[in-house]
C-alpha positions as CSV (number, residue, x, y, z in Angstrom):
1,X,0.0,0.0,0.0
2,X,2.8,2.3,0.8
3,X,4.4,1.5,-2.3
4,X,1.4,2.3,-4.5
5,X,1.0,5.9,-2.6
6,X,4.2,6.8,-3.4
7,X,4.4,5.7,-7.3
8,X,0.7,7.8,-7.3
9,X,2.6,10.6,-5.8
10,X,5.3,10.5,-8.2
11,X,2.3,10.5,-11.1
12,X,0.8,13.4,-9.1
13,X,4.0,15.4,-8.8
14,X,4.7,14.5,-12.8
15,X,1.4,15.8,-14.0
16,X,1.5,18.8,-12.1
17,X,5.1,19.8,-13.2
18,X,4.1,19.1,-17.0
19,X,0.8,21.0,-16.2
20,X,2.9,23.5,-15.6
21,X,5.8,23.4,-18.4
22,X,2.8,23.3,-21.0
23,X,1.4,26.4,-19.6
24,X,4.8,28.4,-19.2
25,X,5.1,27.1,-22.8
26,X,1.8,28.6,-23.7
27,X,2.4,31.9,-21.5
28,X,6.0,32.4,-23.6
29,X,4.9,31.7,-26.7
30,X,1.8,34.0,-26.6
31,X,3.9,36.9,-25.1
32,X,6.1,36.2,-28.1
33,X,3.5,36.4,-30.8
34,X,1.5,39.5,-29.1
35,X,4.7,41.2,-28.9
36,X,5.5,40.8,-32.5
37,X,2.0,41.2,-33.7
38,X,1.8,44.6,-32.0
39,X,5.5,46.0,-33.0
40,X,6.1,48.6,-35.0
41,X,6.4,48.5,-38.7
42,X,9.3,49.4,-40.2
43,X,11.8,49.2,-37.3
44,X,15.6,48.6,-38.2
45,X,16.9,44.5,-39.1
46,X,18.3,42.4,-35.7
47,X,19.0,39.5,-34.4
48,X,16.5,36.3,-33.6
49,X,16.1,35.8,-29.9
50,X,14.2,33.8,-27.5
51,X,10.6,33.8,-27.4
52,X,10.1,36.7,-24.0
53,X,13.9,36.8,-23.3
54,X,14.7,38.4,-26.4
55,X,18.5,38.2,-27.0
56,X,19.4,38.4,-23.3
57,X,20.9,35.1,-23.0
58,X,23.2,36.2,-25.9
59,X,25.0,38.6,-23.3
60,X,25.5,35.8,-20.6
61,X,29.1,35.4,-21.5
62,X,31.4,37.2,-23.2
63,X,31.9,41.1,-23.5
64,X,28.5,42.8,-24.5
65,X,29.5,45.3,-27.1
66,X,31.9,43.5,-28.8
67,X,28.9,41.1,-29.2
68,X,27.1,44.1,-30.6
69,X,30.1,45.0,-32.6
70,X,29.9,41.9,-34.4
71,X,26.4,41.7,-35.1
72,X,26.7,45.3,-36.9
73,X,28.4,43.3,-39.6
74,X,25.6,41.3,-40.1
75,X,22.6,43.6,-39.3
76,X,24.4,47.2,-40.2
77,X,25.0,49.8,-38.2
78,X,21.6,50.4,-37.3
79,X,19.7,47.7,-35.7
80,X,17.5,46.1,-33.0
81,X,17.6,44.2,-30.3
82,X,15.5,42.7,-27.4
83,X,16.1,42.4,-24.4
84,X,12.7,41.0,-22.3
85,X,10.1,43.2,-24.1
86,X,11.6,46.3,-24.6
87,X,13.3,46.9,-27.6
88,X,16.5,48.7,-28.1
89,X,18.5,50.0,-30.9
90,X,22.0,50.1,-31.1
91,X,24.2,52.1,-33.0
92,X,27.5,51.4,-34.2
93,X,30.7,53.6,-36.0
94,X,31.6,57.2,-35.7
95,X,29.6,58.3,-38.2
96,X,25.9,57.2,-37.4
97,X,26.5,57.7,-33.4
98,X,27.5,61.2,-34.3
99,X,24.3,61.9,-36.6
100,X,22.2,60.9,-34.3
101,X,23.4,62.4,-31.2
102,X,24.8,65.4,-32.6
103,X,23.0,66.4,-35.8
104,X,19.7,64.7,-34.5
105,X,20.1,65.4,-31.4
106,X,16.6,66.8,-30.4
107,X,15.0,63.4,-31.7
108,X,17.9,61.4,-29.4
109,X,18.5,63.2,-26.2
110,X,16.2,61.8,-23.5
111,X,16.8,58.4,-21.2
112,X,15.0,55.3,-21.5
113,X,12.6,54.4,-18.7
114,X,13.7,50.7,-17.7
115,X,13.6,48.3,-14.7
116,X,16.8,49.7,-13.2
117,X,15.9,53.5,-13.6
118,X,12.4,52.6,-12.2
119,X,14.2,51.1,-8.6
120,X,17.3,54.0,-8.9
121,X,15.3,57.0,-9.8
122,X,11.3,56.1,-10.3
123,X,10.6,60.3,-10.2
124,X,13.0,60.2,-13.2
125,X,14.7,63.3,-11.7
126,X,18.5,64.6,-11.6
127,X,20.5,65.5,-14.8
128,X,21.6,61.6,-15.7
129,X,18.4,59.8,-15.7
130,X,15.9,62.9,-16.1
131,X,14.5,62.9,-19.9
132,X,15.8,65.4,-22.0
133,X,13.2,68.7,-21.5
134,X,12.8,72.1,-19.9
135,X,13.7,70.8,-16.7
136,X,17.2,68.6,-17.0
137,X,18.3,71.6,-19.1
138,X,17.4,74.0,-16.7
139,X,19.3,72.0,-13.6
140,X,22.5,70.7,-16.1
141,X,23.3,74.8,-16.9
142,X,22.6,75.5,-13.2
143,X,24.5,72.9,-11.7
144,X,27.6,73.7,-14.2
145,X,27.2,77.3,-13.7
146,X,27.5,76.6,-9.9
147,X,30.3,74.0,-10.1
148,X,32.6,76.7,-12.3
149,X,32.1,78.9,-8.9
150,X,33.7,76.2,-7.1
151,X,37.1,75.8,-10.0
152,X,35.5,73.4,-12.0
153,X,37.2,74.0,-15.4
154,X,39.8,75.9,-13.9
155,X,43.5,75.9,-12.3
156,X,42.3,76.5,-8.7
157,X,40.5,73.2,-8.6
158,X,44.3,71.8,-9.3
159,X,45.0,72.6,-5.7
160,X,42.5,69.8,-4.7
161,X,43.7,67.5,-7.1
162,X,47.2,67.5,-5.8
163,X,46.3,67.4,-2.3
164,X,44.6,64.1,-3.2
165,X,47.5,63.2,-5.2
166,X,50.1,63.5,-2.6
167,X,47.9,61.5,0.2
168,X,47.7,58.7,-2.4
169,X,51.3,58.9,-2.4
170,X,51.6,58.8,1.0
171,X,49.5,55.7,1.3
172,X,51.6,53.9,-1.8
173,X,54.6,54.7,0.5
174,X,52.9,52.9,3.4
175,X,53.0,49.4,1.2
176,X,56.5,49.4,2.0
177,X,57.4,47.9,-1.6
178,X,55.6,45.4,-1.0
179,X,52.5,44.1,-3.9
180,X,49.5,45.7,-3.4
181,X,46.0,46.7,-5.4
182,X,45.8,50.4,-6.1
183,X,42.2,49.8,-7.5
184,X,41.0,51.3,-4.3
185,X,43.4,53.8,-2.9
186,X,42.9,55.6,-6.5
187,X,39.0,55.5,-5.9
188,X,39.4,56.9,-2.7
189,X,41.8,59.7,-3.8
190,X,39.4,60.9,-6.4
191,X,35.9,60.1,-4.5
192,X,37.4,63.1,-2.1
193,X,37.7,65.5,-5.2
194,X,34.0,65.4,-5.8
195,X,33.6,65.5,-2.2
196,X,35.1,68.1,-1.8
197,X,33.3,70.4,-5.1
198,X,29.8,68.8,-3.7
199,X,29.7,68.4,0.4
200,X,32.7,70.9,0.7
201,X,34.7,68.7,2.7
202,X,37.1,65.9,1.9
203,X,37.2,62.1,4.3
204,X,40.6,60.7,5.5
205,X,41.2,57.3,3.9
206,X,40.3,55.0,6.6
207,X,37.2,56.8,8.2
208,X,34.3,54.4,8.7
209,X,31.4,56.5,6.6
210,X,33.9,56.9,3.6
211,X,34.7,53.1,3.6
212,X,31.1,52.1,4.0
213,X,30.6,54.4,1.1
214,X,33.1,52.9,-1.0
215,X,32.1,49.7,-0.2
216,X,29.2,50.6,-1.7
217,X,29.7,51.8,-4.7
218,X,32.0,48.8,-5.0
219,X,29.3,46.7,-4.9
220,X,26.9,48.6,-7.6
221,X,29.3,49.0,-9.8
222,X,30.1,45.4,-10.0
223,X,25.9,45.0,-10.7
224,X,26.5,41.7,-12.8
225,X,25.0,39.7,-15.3
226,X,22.6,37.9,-13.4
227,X,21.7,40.2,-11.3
228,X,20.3,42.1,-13.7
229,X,18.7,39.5,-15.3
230,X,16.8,39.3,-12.0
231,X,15.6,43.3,-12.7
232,X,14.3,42.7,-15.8
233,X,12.5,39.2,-15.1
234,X,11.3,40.0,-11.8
235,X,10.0,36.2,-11.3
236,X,13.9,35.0,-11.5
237,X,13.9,37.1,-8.1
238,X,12.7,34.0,-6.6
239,X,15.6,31.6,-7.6
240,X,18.4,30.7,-5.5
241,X,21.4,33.0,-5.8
242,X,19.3,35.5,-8.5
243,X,17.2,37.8,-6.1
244,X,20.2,39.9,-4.6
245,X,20.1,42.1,-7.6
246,X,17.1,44.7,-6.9
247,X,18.3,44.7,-2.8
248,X,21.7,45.6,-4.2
249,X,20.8,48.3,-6.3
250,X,18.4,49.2,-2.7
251,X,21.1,48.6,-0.1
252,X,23.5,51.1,-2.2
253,X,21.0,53.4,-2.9
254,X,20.1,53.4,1.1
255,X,24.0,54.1,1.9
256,X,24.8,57.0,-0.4
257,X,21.2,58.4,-0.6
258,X,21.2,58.8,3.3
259,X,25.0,60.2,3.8
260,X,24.0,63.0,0.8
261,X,20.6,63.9,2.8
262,X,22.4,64.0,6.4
263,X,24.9,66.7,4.3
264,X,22.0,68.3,2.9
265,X,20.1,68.6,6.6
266,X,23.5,69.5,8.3
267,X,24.0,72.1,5.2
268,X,20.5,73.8,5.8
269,X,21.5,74.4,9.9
270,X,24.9,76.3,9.0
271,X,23.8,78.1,5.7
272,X,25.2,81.5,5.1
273,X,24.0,83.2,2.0
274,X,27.3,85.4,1.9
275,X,29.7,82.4,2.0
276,X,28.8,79.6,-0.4
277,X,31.0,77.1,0.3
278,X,30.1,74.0,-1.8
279,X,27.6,72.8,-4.4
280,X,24.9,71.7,-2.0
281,X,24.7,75.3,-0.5
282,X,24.1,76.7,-4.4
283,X,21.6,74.4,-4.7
284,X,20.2,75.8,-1.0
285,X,20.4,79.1,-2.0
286,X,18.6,78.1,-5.3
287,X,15.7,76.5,-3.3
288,X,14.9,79.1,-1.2
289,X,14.9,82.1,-3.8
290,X,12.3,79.5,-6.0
291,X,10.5,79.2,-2.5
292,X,7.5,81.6,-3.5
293,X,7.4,81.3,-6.6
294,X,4.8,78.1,-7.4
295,X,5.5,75.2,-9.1
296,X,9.2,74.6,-9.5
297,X,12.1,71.8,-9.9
298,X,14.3,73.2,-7.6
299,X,13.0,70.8,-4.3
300,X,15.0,69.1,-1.8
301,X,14.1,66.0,-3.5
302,X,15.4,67.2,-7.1
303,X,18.6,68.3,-5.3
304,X,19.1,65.1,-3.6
305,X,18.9,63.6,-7.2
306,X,21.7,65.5,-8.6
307,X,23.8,65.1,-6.3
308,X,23.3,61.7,-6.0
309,X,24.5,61.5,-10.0
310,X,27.6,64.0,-9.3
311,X,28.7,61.8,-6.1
312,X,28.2,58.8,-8.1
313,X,29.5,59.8,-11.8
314,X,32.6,61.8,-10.7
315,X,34.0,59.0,-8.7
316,X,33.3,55.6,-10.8
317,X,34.8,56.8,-14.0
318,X,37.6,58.6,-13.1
319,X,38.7,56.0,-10.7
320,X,38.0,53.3,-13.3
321,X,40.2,54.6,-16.1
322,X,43.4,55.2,-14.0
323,X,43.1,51.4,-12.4
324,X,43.3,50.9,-16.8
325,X,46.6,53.4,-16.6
326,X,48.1,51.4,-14.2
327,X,47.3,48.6,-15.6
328,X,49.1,49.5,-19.1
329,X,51.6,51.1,-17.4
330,X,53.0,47.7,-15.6
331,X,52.5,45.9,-18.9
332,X,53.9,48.2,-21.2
333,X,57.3,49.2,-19.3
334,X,58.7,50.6,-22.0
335,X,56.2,53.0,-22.5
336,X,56.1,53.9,-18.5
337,X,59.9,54.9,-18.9
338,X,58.9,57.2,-22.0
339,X,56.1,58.6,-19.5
340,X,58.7,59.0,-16.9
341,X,61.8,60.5,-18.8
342,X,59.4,62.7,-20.5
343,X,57.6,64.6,-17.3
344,X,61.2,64.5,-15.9
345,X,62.8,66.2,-19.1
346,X,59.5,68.9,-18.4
347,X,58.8,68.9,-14.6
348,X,62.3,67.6,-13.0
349,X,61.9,65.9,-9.6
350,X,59.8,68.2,-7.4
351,X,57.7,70.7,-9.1
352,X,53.8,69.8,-9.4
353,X,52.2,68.7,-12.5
354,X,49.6,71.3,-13.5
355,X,47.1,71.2,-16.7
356,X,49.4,73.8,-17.8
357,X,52.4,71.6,-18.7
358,X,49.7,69.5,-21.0
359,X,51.5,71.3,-23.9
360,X,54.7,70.5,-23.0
361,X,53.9,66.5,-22.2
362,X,52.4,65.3,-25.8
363,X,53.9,61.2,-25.3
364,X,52.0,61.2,-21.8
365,X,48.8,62.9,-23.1
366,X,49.2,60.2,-25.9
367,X,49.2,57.8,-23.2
368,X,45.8,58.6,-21.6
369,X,44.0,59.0,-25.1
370,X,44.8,55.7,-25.4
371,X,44.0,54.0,-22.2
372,X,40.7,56.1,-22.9
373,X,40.0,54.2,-26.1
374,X,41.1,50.6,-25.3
375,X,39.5,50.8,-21.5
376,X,36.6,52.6,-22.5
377,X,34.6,52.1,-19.0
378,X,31.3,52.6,-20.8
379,X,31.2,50.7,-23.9
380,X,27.5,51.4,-24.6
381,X,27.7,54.7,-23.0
382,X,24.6,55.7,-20.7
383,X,21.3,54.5,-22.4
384,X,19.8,57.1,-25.0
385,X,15.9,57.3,-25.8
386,X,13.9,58.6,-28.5
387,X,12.4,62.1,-27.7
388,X,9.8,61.1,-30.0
389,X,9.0,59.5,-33.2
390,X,11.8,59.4,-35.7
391,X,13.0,59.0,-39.4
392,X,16.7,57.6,-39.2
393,X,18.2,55.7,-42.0
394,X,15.4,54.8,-43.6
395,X,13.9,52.6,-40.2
396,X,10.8,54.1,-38.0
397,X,12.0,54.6,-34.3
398,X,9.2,55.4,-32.1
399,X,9.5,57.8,-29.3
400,X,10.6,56.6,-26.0
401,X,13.1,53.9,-27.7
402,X,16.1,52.9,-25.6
403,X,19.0,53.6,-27.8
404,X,22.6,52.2,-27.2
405,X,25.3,54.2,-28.6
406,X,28.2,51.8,-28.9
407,X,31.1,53.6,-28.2
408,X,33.3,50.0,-28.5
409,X,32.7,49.8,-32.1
410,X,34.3,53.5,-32.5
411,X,37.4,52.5,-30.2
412,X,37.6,49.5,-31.7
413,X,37.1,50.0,-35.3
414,X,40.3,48.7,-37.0
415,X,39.6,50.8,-40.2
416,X,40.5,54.1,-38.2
417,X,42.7,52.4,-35.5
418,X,44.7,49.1,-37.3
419,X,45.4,46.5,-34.6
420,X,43.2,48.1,-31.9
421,X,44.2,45.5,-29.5
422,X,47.5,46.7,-29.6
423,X,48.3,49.1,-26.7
424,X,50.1,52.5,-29.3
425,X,50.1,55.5,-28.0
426,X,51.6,56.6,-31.1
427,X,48.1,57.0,-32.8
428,X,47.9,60.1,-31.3
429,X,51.2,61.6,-32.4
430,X,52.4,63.6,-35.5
431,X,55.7,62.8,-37.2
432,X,57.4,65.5,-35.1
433,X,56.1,63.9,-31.8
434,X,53.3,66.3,-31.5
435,X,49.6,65.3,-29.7
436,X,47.1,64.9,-31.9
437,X,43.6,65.0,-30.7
438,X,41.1,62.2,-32.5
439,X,37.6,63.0,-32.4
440,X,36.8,59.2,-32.6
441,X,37.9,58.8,-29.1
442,X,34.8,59.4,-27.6
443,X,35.0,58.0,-23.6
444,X,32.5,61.0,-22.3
445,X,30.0,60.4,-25.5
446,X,29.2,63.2,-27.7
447,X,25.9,65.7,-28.2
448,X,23.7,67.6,-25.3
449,X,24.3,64.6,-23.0
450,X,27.9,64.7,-23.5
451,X,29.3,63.6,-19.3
452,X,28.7,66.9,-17.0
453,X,32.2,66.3,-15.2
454,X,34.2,65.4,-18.7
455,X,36.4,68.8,-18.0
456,X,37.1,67.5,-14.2
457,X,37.9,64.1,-15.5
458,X,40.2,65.4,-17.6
459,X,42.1,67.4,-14.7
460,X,42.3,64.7,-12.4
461,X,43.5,62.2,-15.0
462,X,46.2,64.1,-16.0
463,X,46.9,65.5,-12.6
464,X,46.9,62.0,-10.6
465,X,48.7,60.1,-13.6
466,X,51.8,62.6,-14.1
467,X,52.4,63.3,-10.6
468,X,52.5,59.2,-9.6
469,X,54.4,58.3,-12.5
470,X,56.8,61.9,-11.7
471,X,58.1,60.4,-8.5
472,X,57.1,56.0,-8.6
473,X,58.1,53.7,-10.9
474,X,54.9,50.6,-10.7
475,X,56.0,46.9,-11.5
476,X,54.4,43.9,-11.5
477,X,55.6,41.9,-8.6
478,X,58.6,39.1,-8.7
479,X,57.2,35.5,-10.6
480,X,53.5,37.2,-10.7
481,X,51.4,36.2,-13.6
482,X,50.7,39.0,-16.1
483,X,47.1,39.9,-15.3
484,X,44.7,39.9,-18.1
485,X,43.1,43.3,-19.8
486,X,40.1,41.8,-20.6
487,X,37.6,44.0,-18.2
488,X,34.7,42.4,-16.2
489,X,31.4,44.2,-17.7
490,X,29.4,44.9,-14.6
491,X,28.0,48.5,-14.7
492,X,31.4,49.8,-16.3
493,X,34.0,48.2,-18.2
494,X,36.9,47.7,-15.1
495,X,39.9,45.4,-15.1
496,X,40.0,42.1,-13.3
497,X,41.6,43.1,-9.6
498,X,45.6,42.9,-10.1
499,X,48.2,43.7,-8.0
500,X,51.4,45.5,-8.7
501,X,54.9,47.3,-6.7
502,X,56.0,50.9,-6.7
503,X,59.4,52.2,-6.2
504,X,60.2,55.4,-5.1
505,X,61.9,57.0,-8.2
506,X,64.7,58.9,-6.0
């Protein structure tokens, strides 16, 4: 008897599990046809993916643009993809990325309203998520106006810069000689220059509410695959190991949402309208001169927004592309004793590296144009979206289409840069030695939502990078293996974690 209860049971369990196959089945495959019933006519050529998942199993290994880079071959450089049931277009080359988001940029400015955007910023506000109208120009020319107050843009902000620079110094010197990651010390150092332009005050390297910050955006920046996976199919939430992503995106959120309002609160009890000392008190001042004056953007919740996307956007990036530096440095030796002989020919020993001396430093500015192009942190730069309705290359894209500029397939493209895996920073060089910009490196993007901090980026690379190769020479440590520069694709592109030596140049 018990044996004929549990073969019935096994028949029960059977029959309910293929009861429930065939309907998933049915559920997919209806989704699939309703979906492609109800598209659009006339949208640009793509690849074939899975019925409700689209091609998002196609990114499950592997680099993601250079995916995309190779189906442009196939599909041109206009095309479509899926991903779930929204439908995306990227773009691909110079040229058509430039059309769209220069010449046509009215019809391609806004941001795409997804399953990330709607647990990060649901109110859509801010200047990196906001879509593009009256009131994300209105705070981007207000917050820039206010940041060049504070030296953004100009020489003063140096000052900052080197501070930074010479307590990352001091911490290098504290390894002793010894192997060590710089990945962090270098996010540090240039987390406390925005800190400074936005909350007016810088954190010493070890204090408990900077770490727990950087810990933070640590782990939301290294937002993987799956975890995403689990955003867009919110039913994968409820398998083993997938659910962490949305409470990842909410613990981070939680850590640097609440240190920027406890600066914003402790900002409103000390403000003094005749000394303005930081980007949050502009933004204060802002506020209360729109206080009578109706409906208005300028709220404590917009504000919180923005400076939630300058805390987070001027620390990633920046940080990002030097751990690349480094990284090429130790593998390229050769070229780090160019670097070196070159700021010491310029610079000596002892004086400070300033923006000024760019001029006078063409091989190292070479250098970072190309650790731009082959790291480039942001291969499909920050989503795009129709602003409405559009004719391009002959295809229909309706308004509010995510569109995915692929800025890999411009760094990459071995018509304008032969053997782009190669590591040359003589691309950028005249045949007298002389820097030559290229307007197909494109790190920051291009058009109206060209990166707010690109002229701050620029400083600090420049600034941080000369004056650590000016006085250490960085080696990969005795019998290590040589680490590998394919990136890990999480949020930005970012090298796998290596370690490396410095010694003191004397």
């Amino acid at each position: 008897m018990a044996a004929m209860q549990f073969f019935a049971s096994l028949v029960g369990e059977n029959l309910i599990l293929q009861t429930t196959l065939v309907l998933l089945v049915v559920f997919f495959v209806t989704v699939w046809f309703l979906s492609h019933v109800r598209s659009p006519k006339n949208l640009p050529p793509g690849p074939r993916g899975w019925p409700v998942a689209g091609n998002i199993f196609s990114f499950a290994t592997g680099h993601r643009a250079l995916t995309m880079t190779e189906w442009a071959e196939t599909y041109g450089p206009v095309y479509r993809i899926q991903l779930g049931n929204q439908t995306m277009v990227v773009l691909s080359g110079y040229d058509v990325i430039y059309e769209a988001l220069v010449k046509t940029a009215e019809d391609f400015s806004s941001r795409p309203v997804n399953a990330i955007t709607s647990i990060v910023n649901p109110q859509r506000l801010g200047i990196i998520t906001a879509p593009f109208g009256t009131a994300w120009k209105e705070h981007r020319k207000f917050t820039l106006m206010s940041l060049r107050e504070f030296g953004f843009g100009k020489r003063s902000l140096e000052g900052k810069i080197l501070a930074e620079s010479e307590a990352l110094q001091a911490e290098i010197l504290r390894m002793g000689g010894g192997p060590f990651d710089i990945g962090r010390m270098v996010q540090n150092a240039v987390t406390n220059v925005i800190c400074s332009i936005v909350f007016g005050s810088r954190f010493d390297y070890n204090d408990d509410k900077f770490t727990r910050l950087m810990d933070a955006l640590d782990r939301g920046f290294a937002f993987n695959f799956f975890g995403q996976l689990a955003v867009f199919f919110p039913i994968l939430r409820h398998v083993p190991g997938m659910g962490r992503g949305p409470k990842l995106i909410q613990d981070v959120l939680g850590v640097v949402r609440g240190y920027i309002k406890e600066e914003m609160d402790s900002h409103k009890e000390t403000f003094d309208a005749n000394d303005i000392r930081d980007l949050i008190d502009s933004y204060v001042r802002e506020t209360k001169s729109h206080e009578n004056n109706g409906e208005t953007t300028f709220t404590d919740e917009y504000t919180e927004l923005v400076l939630f996307d300058m805390f987070i956007a001027g620390s990633e990036t920046t940080s990002t592309t030097l751990y690349w530096a480094f990284l090429y440095m130790i593998l390229n030796p050769d070229i780090q004793r160019k670097v070196q002989a070159e700021i010491h020919a310029v610079l000596g020993h002892d004086q400070q590296p300033s923006t000024a001396h760019r001029a006078q430093l063409p091989y190292t500015d070479a250098v970072l144009t190309e650790v731009a192009r082959m790291g480039t942190i942001l291969p499909t730069s920050v989503f795009h979206a129709t602003s409405r309705d559009t004719s391009f290359h002959g295809y229909h894209i309706p308004e509010e289409t995510t569109v995915l500029p692929n800025l890999w397939s411009v760094h990459y493209d071995p018509e304008h840069f032969p053997n782009p895996e190669r590591f040359d920073p003589g691309r950028f060089l005249d045949a007298q030695g002389r820097y030559q910009r290229d307007d197909h490196v494109i790190p920051f993007g291009v058009g109206p939502r060209m990166c707010l901090g690109k002229q701050l980026a620029e400083m600090e690379l420049f600034v941080f990078f000369t004056s650590l190769l000016q006085h250490f020479t960085f080696k990969l440590p005795e019998g290590a293996t040589k680490p590998s520069i394919t990136g890990i694709f999480g949020i930005t592109n970012s090298p796998k974690k290596f370690e490396m030596v410095a010694e003191p140049i004397a």
